[in-house]
N, C-alpha and C positions, 0 to 999 in steps of 0.2 A: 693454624694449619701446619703437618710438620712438613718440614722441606728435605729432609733427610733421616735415611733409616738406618740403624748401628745396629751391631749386635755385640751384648756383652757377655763374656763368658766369664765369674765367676761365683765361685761358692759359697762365700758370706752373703746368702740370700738378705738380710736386713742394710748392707750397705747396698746391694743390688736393688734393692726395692728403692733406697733414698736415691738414688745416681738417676732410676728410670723414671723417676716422679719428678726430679731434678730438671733431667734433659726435657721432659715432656713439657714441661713449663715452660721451656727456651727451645721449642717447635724442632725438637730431637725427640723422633721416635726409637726407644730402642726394647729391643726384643736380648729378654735375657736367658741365658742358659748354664745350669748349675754344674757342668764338667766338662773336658777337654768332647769326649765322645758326639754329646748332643750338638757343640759345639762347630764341630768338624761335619756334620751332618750338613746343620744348615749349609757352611761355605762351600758344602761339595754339590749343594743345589743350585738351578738356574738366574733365581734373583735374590744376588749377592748384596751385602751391604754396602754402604759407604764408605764404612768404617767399621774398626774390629778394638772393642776395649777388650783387653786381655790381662789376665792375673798373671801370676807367673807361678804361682802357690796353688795347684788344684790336686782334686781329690785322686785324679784314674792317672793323667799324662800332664808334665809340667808345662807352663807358658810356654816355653822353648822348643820344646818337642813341636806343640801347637804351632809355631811361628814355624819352626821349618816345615813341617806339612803343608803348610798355607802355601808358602813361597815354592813350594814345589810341585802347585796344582797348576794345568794346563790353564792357560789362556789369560783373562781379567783376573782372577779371583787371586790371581800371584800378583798384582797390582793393590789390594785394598789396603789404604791407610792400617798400621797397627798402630794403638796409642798401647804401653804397657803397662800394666799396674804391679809394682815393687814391694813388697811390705819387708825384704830384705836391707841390712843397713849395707852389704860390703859393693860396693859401687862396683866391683865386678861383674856381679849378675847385670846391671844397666849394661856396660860394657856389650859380653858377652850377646843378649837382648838385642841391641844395635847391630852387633855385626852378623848375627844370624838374618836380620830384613826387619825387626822393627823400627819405624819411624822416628817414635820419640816416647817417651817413659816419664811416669809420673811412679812418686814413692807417697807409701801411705806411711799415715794418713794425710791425707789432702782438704783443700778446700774446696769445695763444687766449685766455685766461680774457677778457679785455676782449672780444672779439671775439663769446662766449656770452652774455658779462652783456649788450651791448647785444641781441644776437638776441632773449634773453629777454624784456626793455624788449621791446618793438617785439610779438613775442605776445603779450605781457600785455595792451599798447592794445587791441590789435589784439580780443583777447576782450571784453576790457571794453567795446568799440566794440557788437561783437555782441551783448553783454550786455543794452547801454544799450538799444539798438532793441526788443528783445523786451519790456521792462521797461517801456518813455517812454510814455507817453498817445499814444494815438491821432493826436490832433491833431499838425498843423504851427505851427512857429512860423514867424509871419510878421509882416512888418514893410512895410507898402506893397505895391512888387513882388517885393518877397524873401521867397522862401518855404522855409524847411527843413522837412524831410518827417524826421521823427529815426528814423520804423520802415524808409523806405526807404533812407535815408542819401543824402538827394540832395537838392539844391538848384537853385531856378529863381529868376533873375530877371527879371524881366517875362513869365514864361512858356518863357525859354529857356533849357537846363542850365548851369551853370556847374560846368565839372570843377575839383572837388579832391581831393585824394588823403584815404587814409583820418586821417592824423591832421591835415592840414589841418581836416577836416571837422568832427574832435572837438574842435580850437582853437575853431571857428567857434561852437559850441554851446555850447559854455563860458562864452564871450561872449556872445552871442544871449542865454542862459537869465538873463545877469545883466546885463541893459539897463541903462542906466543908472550901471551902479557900476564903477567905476574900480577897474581891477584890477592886482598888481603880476606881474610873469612869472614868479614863484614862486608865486604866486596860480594862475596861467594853468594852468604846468606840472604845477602839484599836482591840479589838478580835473582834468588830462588824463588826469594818468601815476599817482597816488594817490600817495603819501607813499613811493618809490622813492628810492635811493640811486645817485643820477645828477648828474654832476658837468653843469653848465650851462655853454653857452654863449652865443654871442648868434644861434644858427638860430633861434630864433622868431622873430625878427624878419623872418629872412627867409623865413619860412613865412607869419608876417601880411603881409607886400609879397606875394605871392604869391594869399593870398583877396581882399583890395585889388582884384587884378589882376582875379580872378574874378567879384567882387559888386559894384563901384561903377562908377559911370558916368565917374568919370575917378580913376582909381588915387594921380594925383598931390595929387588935392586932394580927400581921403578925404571922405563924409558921414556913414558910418556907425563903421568902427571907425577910432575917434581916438587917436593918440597924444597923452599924457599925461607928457612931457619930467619925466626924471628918476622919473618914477613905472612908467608902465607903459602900458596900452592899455585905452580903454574903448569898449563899444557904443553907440550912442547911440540915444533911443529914435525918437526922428522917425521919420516916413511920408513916403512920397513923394508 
């Protein structure tokens, strides 16, 4: 039985066929589509995926274009896991990928099994995300003009939204919840992702540039979440 639905959008129909035979075998249904167009179709419809495998290489509008139209659709649908698909070697495009709202990026060619284990990762958040919300106290945490809302997973500052994607959001809260304390990115990662066996790189970083971007009045000269050189990232608790 599958327990979850994906949709994947790329154009190498013969690795798309192996990926959906792939998933389907490990109870991932996914629905696939051969360009950015068809693709953007679906997500502008009411029953959204779980998950979004995305190329970065298509035929009409690139990966990128894709991920920001995603992330700038009303409501859920600016919430769905993106995993990205790479076949570029200059790790700027992953860069780049990340800080636009994708999740996490794989480069081809790949292994199916890597390819599952990260889909996994990324629904596991993704529940525990929804988890958290039903579970969290009522209340917002708020810090001055920053306000996190943890039941509705949304964030204002000064009263205006600030988009981040879903596990942007869950970094932010991680932090937020531990004001003050200086935390290491294995600290960070673990309270996101729970005690998962996921080999690390250095995207959070470019996920925190990215809330930065979202939540401070000048990104380049952080007031609230501070690097902490050689350690890691801390909240800090000031008001504005």
């Amino acid at each position: 039985m599958h327990t979850h639905q994906l949709l994947m959008i790329e154009d190498d129909h013969r690795l798309a066929d192996m990926v959906v035979t792939y998933l389907g075998q490990n109870a991932l249904a996914v629905r696939h589509c051969p360009d950015a167009a068809s693709g953007l179709a679906v997500l502008e419809q009411a029953a959204l995926p779980d998950l979004l495998i995305l190329d970065l290489m298509l035929p009409d509008l690139d990966g990128l274009e894709v991920c920001r139209r995603l992330r700038a659709l009303p409501g859920a649908a600016a919430q769905v896991p993106v995993l990205m698909l790479t076949a570029k070697g200059d790790p700027m495009d992953r860069v780049v990928g990340l800080e636009i709202g994708a999740d996490d990026y794989l480069p081809k060619p790949f292994e199916p099994r890597e390819l599952l284990a990260r889909i996994r990762a990324l629904l596991r958040r993704q529940a525990r995300g929804a988890l958290a919300a039903t579970l969290a106290p009522t209340h917002s945490l708020r810090f001055g003009s920053l306000e996190i809302d943890r039941d509705a997973r949304t964030v204002h500052v000064a009263g205006a939204p600030a988009e981040l994607t879903s596990y942007q959001f869950d970094l932010l809260v991680a932090l937020a919840e531990r004001a003050g304390r200086v935390l290491t990115r294995d600290q960070i990662m673990e309270a996101v992702r729970g005690r998962e066996l996921e080999a690390f790189d250095r995207s959070i970083d470019v996920h925190m540039g990215r809330i930065r971007a979202a939540i401070e009045a000048d990104p380049k000269n952080p007031k609230r979440i501070l690097t902490v050189r050689g350690v890691g990232y801390v909240f800090a608790k000031q008001q504005d």
